[in-house]
N, C-alpha and C positions, 0 to 999 in steps of 0.2 A: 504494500500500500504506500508506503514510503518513499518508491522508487518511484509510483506511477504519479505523485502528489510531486516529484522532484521535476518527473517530465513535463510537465504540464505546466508548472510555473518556469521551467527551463525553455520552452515552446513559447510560452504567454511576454517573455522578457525578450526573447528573438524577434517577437513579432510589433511589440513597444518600441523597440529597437529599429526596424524597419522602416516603420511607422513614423518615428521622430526625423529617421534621415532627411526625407523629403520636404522637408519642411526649409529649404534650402542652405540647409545648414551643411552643406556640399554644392559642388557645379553639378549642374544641370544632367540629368543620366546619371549620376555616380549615387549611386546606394546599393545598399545590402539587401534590397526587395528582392531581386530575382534572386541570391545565392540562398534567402531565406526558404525560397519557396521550394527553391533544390534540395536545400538541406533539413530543413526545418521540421520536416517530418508531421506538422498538423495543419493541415491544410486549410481546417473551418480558422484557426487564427490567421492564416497566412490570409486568405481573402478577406476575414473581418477588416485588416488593417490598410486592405487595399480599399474596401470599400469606405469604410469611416475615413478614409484621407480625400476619397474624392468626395462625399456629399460635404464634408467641409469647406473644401478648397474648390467646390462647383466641376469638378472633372467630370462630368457627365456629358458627354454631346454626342450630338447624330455619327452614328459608327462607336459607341465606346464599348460594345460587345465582343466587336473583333478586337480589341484591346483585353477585355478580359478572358477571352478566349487565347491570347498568348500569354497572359498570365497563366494558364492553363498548364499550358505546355512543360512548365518549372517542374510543379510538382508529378506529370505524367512524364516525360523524363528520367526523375528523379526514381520513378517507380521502375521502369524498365532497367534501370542500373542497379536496383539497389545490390546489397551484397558486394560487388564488384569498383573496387578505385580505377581499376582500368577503363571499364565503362564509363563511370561517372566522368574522369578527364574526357571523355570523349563527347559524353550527352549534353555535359553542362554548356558549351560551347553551341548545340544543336538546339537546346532550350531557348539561349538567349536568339539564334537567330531563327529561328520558328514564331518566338514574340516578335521579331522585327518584321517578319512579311505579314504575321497576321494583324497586329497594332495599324500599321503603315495600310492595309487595305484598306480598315475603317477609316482611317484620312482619305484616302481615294477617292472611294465609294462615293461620298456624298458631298465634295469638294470640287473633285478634278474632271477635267471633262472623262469620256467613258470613253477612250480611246491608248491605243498602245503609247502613244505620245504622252497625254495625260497619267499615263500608268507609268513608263518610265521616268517621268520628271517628279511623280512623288517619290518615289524612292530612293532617287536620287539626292533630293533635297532633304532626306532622312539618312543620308548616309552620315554626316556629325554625328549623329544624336544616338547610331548605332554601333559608331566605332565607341562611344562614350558608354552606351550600357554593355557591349561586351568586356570591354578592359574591365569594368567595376565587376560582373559576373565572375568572372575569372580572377581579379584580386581576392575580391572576399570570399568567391566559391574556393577558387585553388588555398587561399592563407588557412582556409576552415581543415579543407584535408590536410596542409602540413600542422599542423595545431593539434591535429589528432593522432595524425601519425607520431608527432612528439609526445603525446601521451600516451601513448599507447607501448612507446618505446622508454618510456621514462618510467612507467610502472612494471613492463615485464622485465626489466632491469632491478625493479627496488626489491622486487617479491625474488630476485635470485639470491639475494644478499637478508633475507629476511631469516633471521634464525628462531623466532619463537612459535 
């Protein structure tokens, strides 16, 4: 009971945490939203904190489904790797850019004309904002698995030397 009261408030503080970033207390695209939603393991906090930021901050508009629908992607991702670091270096990367074409459609969609032209000029004009949320996915996602890997490597060290 202990452990599950540990996750949950350890989930609950990742997700506060996420939550706080965007609040642009970082440049633009850089937070721990999408490594959270990789790693974070409770999904119902990880969208609470997406959606309580946007009815705050007005993030609602025509197309923001296909926006949360590449929020999606973190934690479906994150599911297909689990178990596996090897995977996960792999996924997290396909996470972030799966949020980038589905985000990026709902600008599209209901902004750009409905042509190949209109289609490749938004995404184009999202390419900043994508090299920006990848780098941040991959700092906090990758720093979280070396973090881990140091404890994990720091504890089957201590229990070798553990003599009681």
């Amino acid at each position: 009971m202990k452990k599950l009261n540990s996750k949950y408030r350890n989930s609950a503080v990742g997700a506060f945490l996420a939550y706080v970033s965007r609040f642009n207390l970082l440049p633009a695209n850089i937070s721990p939203l999408g490594a959270y939603g990789f790693f974070g393991g409770n999904v119902l906090f990880y969208f609470l904190s997406i959606i309580a930021f946007d009815w705050l901050k007005g993030g609602f508009y025509q197309g923001f489904i296909w926006t949360y629908l590449g929020f999606a992607a973190y934690p479906l991702f994150a599911f297909l790797s689990r178990k596996s670091t090897k995977r996960q270096v792999f996924f997290l990367p396909l996470a972030s850019f799966t949020f980038f074409i589905l985000s990026n459609f709902g600008v599209f969609w209901p902004w750009y004309e409905h042509t190949w032209q209109g289609l490749l000029t938004c995404y184009a004009l999202a390419l900043p904002f994508y090299t920006r949320t990848l780098l941040s996915d991959l700092g906090f996602g990758y720093g979280f698995l070396l973090l881990k890997k140091l404890k994990n490597l720091a504890f089957s060290h201590s229990s070798r030397y553990n003599v009681l």
